[in-house]
C-alpha positions as CSV (number, residue, x, y, z in Angstrom):
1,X,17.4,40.8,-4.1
2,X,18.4,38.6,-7.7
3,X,16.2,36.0,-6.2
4,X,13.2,38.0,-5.0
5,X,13.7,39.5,-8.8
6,X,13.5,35.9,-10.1
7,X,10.3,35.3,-8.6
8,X,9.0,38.0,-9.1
9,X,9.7,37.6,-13.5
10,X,8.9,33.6,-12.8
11,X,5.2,34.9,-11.3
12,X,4.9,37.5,-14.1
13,X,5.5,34.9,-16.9
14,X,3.7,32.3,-15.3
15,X,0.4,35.0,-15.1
16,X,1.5,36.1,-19.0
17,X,-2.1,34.8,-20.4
18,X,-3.4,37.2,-17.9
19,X,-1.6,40.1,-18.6
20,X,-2.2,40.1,-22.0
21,X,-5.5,40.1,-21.7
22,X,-5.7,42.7,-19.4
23,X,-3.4,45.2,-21.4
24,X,-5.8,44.1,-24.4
25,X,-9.0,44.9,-22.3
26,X,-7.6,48.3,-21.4
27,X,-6.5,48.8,-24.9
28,X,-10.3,48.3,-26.0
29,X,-11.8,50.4,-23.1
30,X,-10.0,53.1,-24.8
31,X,-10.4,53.0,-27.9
32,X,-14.1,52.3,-27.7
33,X,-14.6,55.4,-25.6
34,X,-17.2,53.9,-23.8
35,X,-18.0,55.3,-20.5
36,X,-16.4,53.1,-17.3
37,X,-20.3,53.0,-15.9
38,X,-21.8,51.4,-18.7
39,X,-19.1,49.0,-19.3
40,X,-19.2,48.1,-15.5
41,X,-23.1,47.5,-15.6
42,X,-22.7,45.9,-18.5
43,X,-19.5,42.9,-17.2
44,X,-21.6,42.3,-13.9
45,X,-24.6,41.9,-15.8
46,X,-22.2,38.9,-18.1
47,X,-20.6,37.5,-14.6
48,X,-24.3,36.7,-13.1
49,X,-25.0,35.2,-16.9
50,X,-21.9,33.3,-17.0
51,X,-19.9,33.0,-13.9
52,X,-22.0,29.6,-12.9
53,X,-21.6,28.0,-16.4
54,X,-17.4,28.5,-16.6
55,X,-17.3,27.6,-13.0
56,X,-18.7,23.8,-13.9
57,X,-15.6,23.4,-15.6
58,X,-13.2,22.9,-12.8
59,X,-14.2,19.6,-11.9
60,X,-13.8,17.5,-14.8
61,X,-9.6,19.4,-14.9
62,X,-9.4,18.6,-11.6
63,X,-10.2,14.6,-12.4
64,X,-7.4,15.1,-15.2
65,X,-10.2,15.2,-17.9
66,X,-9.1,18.2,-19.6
67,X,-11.4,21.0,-20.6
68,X,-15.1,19.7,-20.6
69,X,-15.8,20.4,-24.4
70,X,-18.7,17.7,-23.4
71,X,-20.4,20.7,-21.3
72,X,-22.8,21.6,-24.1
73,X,-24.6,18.1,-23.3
74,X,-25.4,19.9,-19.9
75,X,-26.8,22.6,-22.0
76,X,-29.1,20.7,-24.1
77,X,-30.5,19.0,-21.1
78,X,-31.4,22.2,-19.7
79,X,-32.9,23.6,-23.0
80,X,-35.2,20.4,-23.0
81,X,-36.8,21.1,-19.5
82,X,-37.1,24.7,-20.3
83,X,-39.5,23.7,-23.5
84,X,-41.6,21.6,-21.3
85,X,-42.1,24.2,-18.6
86,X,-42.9,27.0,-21.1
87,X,-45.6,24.6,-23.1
88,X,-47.0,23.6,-19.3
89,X,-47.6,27.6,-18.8
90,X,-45.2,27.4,-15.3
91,X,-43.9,31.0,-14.4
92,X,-41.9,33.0,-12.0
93,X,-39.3,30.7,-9.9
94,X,-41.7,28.0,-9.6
95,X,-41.5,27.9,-13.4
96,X,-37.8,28.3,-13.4
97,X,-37.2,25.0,-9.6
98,X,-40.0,23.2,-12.2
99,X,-37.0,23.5,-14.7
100,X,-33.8,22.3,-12.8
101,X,-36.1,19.5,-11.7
102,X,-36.6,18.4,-14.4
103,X,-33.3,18.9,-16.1
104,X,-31.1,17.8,-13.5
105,X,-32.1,14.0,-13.6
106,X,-31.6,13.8,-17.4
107,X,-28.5,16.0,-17.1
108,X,-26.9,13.0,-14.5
109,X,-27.6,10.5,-17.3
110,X,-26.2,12.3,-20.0
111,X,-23.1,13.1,-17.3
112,X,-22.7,9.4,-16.5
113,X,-23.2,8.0,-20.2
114,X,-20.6,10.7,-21.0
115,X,-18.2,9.7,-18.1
116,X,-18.6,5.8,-19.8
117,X,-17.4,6.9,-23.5
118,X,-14.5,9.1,-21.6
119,X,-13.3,5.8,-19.9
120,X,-12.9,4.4,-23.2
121,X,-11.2,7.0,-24.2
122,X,-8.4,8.2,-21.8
123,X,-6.2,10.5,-23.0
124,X,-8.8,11.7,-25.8
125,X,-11.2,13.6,-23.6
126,X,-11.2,17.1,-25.0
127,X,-11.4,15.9,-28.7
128,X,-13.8,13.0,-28.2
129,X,-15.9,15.8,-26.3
130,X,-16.1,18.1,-28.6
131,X,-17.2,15.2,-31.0
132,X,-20.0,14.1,-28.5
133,X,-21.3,17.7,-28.5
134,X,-21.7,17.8,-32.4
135,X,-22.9,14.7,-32.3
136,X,-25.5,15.5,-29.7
137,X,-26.3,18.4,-31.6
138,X,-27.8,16.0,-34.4
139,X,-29.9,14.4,-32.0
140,X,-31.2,17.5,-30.3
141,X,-32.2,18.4,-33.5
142,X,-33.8,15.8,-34.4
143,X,-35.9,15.6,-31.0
144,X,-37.0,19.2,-31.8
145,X,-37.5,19.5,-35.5
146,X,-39.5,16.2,-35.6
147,X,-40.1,14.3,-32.9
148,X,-41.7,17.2,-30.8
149,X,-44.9,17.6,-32.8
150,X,-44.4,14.8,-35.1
151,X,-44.2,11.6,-32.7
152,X,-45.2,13.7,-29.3
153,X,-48.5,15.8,-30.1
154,X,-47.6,19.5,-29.0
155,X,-50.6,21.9,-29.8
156,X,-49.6,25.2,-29.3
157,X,-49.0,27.8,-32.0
158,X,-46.7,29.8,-29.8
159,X,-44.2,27.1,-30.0
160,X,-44.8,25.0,-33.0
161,X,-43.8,25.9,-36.8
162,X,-47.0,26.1,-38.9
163,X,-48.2,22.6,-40.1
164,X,-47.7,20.9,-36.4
165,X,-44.2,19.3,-36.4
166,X,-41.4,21.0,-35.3
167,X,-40.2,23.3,-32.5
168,X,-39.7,26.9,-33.8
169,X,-36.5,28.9,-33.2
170,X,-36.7,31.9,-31.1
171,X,-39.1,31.2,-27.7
172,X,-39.6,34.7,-25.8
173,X,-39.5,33.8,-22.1
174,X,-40.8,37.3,-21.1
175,X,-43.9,35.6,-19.9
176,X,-42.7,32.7,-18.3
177,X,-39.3,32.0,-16.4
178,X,-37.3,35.2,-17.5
179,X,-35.8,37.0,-14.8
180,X,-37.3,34.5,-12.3
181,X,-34.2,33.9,-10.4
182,X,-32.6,37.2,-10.6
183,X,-36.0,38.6,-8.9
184,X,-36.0,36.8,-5.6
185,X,-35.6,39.2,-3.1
186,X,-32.7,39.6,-0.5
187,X,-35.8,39.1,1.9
188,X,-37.1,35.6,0.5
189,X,-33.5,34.0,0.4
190,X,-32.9,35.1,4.4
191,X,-36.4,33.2,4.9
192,X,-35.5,30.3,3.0
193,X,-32.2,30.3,5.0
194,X,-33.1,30.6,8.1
195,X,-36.1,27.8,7.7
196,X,-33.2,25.7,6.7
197,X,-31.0,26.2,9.2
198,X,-33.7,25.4,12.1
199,X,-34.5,22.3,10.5
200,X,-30.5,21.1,10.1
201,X,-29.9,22.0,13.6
202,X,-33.2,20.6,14.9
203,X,-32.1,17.2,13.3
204,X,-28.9,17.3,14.5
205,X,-30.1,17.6,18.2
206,X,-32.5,15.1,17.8
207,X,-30.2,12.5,16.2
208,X,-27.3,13.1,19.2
209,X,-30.0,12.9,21.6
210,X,-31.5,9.8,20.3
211,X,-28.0,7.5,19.3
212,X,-26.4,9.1,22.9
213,X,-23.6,10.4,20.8
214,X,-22.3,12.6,24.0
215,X,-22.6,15.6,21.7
216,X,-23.1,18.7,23.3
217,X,-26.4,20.3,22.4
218,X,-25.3,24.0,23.3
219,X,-23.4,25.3,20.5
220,X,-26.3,23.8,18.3
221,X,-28.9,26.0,20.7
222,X,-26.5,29.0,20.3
223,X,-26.6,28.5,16.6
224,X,-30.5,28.8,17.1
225,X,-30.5,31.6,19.0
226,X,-28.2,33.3,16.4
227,X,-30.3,32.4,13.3
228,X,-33.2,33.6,15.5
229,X,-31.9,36.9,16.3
230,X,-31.2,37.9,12.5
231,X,-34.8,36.5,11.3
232,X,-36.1,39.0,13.5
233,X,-34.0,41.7,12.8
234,X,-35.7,41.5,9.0
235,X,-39.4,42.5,11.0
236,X,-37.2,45.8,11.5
237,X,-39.1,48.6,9.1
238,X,-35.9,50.2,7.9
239,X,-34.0,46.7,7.5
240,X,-37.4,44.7,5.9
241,X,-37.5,47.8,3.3
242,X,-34.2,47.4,2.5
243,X,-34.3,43.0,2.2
244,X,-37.5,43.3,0.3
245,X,-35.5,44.4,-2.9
246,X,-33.8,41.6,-5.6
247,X,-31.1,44.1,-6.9
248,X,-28.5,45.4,-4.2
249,X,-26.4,48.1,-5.4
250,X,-22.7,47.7,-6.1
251,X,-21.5,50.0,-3.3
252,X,-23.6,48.3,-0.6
253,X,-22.2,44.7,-1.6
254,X,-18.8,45.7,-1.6
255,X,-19.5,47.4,1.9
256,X,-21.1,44.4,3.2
257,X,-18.5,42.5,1.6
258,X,-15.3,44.7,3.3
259,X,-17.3,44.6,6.7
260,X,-17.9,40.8,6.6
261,X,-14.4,39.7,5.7
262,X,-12.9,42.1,8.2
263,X,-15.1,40.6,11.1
264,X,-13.9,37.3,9.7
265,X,-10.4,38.2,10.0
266,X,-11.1,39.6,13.4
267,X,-12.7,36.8,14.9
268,X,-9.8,34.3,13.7
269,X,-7.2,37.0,15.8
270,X,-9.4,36.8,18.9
271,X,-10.2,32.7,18.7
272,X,-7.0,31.4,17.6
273,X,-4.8,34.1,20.3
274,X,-7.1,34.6,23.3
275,X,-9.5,31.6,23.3
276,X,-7.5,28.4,21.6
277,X,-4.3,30.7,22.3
278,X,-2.4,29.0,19.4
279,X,1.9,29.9,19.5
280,X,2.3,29.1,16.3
281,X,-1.0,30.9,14.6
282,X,0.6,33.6,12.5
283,X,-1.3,36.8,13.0
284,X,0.2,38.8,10.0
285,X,-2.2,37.5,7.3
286,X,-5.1,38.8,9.5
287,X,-3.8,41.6,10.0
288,X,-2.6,42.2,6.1
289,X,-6.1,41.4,5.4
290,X,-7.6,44.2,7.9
291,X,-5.4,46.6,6.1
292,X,-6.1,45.1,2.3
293,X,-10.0,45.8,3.5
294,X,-9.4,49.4,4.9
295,X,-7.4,50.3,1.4
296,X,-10.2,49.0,-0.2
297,X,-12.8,51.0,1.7
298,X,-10.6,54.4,1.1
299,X,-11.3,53.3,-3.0
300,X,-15.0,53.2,-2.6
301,X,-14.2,57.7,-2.1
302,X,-12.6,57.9,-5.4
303,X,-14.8,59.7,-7.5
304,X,-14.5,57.0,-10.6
305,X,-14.4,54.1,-8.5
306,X,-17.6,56.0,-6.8
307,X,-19.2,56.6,-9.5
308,X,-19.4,52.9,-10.6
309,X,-20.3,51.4,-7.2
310,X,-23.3,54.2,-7.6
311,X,-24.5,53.6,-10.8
312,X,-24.0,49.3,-10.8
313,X,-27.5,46.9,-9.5
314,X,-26.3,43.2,-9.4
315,X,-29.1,40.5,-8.5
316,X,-28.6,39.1,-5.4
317,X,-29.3,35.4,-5.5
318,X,-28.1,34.8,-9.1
319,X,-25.1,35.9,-7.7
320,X,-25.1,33.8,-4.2
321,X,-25.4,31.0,-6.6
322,X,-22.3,31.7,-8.0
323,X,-20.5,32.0,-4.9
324,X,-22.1,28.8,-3.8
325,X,-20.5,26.8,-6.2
326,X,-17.2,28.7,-5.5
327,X,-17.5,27.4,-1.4
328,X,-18.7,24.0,-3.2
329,X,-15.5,23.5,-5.4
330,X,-13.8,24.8,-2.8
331,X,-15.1,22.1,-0.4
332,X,-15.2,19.3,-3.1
333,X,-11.1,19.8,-2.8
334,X,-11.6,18.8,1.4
335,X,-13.7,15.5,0.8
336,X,-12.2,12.1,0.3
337,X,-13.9,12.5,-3.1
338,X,-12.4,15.3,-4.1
339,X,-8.7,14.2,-2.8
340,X,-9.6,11.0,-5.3
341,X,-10.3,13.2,-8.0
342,X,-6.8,15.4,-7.6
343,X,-4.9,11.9,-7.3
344,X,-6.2,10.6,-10.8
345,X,-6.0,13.8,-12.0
346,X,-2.2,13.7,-11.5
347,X,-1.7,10.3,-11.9
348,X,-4.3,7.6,-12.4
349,X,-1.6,4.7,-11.8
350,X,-0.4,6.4,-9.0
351,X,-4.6,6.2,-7.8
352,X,-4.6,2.4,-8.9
353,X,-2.2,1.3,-6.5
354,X,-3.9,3.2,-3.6
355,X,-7.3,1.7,-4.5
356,X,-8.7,4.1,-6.0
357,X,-11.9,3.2,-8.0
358,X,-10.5,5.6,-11.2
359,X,-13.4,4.9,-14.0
360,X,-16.1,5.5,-11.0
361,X,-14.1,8.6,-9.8
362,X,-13.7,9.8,-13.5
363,X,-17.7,9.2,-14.4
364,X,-18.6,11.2,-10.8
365,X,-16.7,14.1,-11.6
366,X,-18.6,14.2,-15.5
367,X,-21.4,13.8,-13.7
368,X,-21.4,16.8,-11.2
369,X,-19.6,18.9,-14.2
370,X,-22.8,18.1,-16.6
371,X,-25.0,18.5,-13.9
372,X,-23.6,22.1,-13.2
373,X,-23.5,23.0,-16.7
374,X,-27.3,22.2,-17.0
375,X,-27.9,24.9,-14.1
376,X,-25.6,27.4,-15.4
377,X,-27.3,27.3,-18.5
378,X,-31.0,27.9,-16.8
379,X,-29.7,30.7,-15.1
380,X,-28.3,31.9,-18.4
381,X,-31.3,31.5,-20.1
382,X,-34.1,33.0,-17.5
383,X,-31.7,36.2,-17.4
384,X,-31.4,36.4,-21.6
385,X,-35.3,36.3,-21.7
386,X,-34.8,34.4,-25.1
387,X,-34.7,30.7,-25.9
388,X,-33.0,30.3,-28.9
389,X,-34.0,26.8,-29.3
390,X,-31.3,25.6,-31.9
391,X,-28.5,28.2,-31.2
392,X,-28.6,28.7,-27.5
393,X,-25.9,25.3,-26.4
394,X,-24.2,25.5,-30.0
395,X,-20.9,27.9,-28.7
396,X,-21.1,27.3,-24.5
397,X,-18.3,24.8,-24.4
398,X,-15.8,27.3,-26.6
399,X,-16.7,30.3,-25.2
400,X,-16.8,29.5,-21.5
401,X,-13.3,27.3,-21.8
402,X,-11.8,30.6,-23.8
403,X,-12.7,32.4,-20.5
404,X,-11.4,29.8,-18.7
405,X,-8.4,29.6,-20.4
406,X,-7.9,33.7,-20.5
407,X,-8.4,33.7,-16.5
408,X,-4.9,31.6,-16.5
409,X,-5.9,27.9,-16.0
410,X,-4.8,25.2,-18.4
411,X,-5.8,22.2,-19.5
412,X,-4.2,20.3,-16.2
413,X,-5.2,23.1,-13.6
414,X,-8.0,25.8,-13.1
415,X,-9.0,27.5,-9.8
416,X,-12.4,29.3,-9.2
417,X,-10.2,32.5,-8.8
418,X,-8.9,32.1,-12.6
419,X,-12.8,31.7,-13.5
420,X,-13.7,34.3,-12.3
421,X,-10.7,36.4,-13.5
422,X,-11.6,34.6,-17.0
423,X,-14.6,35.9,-17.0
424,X,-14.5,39.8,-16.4
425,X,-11.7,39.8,-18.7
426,X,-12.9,38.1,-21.7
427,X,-16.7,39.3,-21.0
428,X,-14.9,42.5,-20.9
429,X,-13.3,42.6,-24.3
430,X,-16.8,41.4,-25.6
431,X,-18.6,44.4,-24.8
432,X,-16.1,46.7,-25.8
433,X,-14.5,45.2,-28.8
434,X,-17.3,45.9,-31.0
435,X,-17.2,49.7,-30.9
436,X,-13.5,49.3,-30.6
437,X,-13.4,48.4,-33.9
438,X,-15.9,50.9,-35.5
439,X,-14.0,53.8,-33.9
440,X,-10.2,51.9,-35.0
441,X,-11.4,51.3,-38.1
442,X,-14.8,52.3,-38.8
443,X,-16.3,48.9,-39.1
444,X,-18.0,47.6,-36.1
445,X,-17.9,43.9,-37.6
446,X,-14.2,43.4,-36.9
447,X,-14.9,44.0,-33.4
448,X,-17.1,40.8,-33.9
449,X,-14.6,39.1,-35.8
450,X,-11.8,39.6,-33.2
451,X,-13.3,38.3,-30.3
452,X,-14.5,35.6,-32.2
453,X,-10.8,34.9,-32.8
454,X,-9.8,35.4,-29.1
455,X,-12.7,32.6,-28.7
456,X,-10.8,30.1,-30.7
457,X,-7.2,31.4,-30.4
458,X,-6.8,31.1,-26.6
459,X,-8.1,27.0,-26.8
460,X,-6.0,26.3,-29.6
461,X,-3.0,27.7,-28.0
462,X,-4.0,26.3,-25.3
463,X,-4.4,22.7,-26.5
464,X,-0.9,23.1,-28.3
465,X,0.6,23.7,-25.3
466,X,-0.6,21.0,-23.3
467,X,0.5,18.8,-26.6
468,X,3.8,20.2,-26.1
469,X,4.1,20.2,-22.2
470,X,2.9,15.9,-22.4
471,X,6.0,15.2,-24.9
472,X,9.4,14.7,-22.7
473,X,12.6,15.4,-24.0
474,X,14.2,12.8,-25.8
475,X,16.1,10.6,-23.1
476,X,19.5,9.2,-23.9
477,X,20.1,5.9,-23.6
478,X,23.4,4.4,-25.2
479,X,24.6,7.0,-26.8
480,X,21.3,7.0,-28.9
481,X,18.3,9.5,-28.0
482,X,15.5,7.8,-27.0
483,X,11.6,9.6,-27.5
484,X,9.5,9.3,-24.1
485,X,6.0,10.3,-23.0
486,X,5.1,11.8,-19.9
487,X,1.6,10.0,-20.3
488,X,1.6,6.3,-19.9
């Protein structure tokens, strides 16, 4: 019993950051007296704005780079494509694929000049990043007070200060790429899907039956007939109604969600005891699941919890993107890659003598990092409706690695379940704080002020303690203590 207790205070005090923050949120939910509806529409409206930005910040801990303060590079890449498509006139989600396009080739070379400077700099990644992003600042600024208009002709007076030179601050993207990814309906993504799955698994047959590889062609054809059989269950009335919408209500996700992972869980009971009849498969975390998913359906009755699944809309794709690059980080982990990336992460002489390339590893994983902070910020930015063309990459890198950091990670480990945690609760204690403080103290500006402080607290804790954690304690050595590093 002591040593069930022990782990249970060792898993409390290892989750502290998060506990905090969730007494805190709780704290402000209270005292803002906002209702639980609007504050719920409000979060998943932040997580689909968000979620894809702090998730690009995984990689570069993973690789042992620390917290990506260099992520605002990513930013500006995406802010420069987004200019170009607005001045071209592009709109809808052409406007918005016109925009990663473009962005995501100048977003690799910012990643991999990045990943360079870092290599000269190992052991000062965080710091020299949040340098880089200052001084990349300058030059952004540069390129769009004066080069834009001054040096490239731009003639439109919807996006250029009176006189001709100069890009001017606020661009409405109302007519243009807002909203364009959050609009694709359920109906357009199954099309897209299912086009794509034919043509992977048309491919595939082709290329066994071509190189003879002895590969058996009737799972693929299964596969086909599978893929088949759900396209056409969208020429259904009932069902087409229901696809042809781009906002699916809370209550139907998490229903679809609970049925899905319960199918999930069933199938891995029937294939892994009846079909591959596996002795050692342990059937308790299936069945733990099952019951975790028939608690969780008993919820959606409670008239609060009710209440909010009713009254929530979340856009489908913006947040299938987000889950995407959950499976991707998740899958990154599986490669040879991404095994290179956790073994110079913990130790890069430890990757040298296994002949691991650590400066190409290293610039690889800036590289994806910066490219996935260029998308997250488009999809930020086509669901704000506003371009604020100086303003809009100035605080990404501090406020996405504060909800990083409140979801539990630290500078040496973050998992997408910590992201997302990160994000509800300090996206959470943004919404409320500010009416927190008016009704605390009658001055909704300290509201401001305090999460501002949260912002900046929770990284400079953070970064103290990762200062503390990398300093050994003094080894003795003849009598005489003896200062060590745990960093070579």
């Amino acid at each position: 019993m002591s040593e069930s207790r022990h782990k249970f205070m060792n898993k409390i005090l290892d989750n502290k950051v998060v506990l905090l923050f969730v007494i805190l949120c709780i704290g402000a939910i209270y005292a803002s007296g906002n209702p639980l509806t609007f504050v719920s529409a409000e979060l998943f409206t932040r997580i689909g704005r968000n979620g894809f930005m702090v998730l690009a910040l995984l990689i570069p801990v993973l690789a042992g780079m620390g917290l990506n303060f260099g992520i605002t590079i990513g930013a500006i890449a995406a802010q420069i494509a987004v200019f170009w498509v607005v001045y071209w006139g592009f709109k809808g989600i052409e406007g918005f694929l016109l925009g990663v396009l473009m962005a995501t080739p100048i977003a690799i070379l910012f990643g991999w000049m990045v990943g360079r400077l870092f290599n000269k700099m190992k052991g000062a990644e965080m710091i020299a990043g949040m340098v880089l992003g200052y001084f990349a600042d300058g030059l952004y600024q540069l390129f769009f007070l004066y080069v834009i208009g001054g040096i490239i002709p731009v003639d439109s007076p919807r996006l250029i200060i009176p006189g001709g030179i100069g890009v001017k601050n606020t661009i409405d993207l109302a007519d243009n790429i807002k909203y364009s990814l959050d609009t694709v309906s359920m109906l357009t993504i199954i099309e897209i899907l299912f086009f794509i799955t034919i043509a992977v698994l048309v491919i595939r047959m082709g290329y066994n039956l071509i190189k003879k590889t002895g590969a058996s062609i009737v799972k693929d054809i299964i596969l086909i007939a599978l893929a088949g059989a759900v396209y056409a269950a969208t020429f259904v009335p009932q069902m087409e109604a229901f696809l042809a919408t781009d906002r699916l209500l809370l209550l139907h996700a998490v229903l679809i969600g609970i049925a899905s992972w319960t199918l999930i869980q069933i199938w891995r009971i029937v294939n892994n005891k009846l079909i591959l009849k596996k002795e050692d498969f342990n059937i308790k975390q299936p069945i733990a699941a099952i019951i975790a998913m028939a608690i969780a359906f008993g919820l959606t009755y409670v008239k609060p919890v009710e209440e909010i699944l009713m009254y929530v809309y979340i856009p489908v794709t913006t947040y299938l993107c987000i889950v995407a690059l959950c499976v991707f980080n998740n899958m990154l982990l599986k490669t040879r890659l991404g095994q290179n990336m956790r073994t110079v992460g913990q130790s890069r002489v430890v990757a040298n003598a296994a002949g691991i390339n650590v400066d190409r590893t290293r610039i690889i994983a800036m590289i994806l990092s910066t490219v996935l902070a260029c998308w997250g910020q488009l999809i930020y930015l086509q669901n704000i409706g506003t371009f604020s063309t100086y303003g809009a990459h100035t605080q990404v890198a501090q406020f996405t690695i504060a909800a990083l950091l409140v979801g539990g990670a630290s500078v040496q480990k973050a998992t997408n379940k910590q992201a997302i945690i990160g994000v509800i609760l300090f996206h959470t204690l943004f919404i409320v704080a500010p009416q927190a403080g008016k009704q605390l103290f009658n001055n909704a500006q300290l509201g401001e002020y305090f999460r501002v402080f949260v912002a900046y607290g929770v990284i400079a804790v953070s970064l103290a303690m990762h200062a503390w954690k990398t300093t050994i304690k003094p080894a003795v050595k003849d009598g005489k203590p003896k200062a060590t590093t745990s960093k070579a």
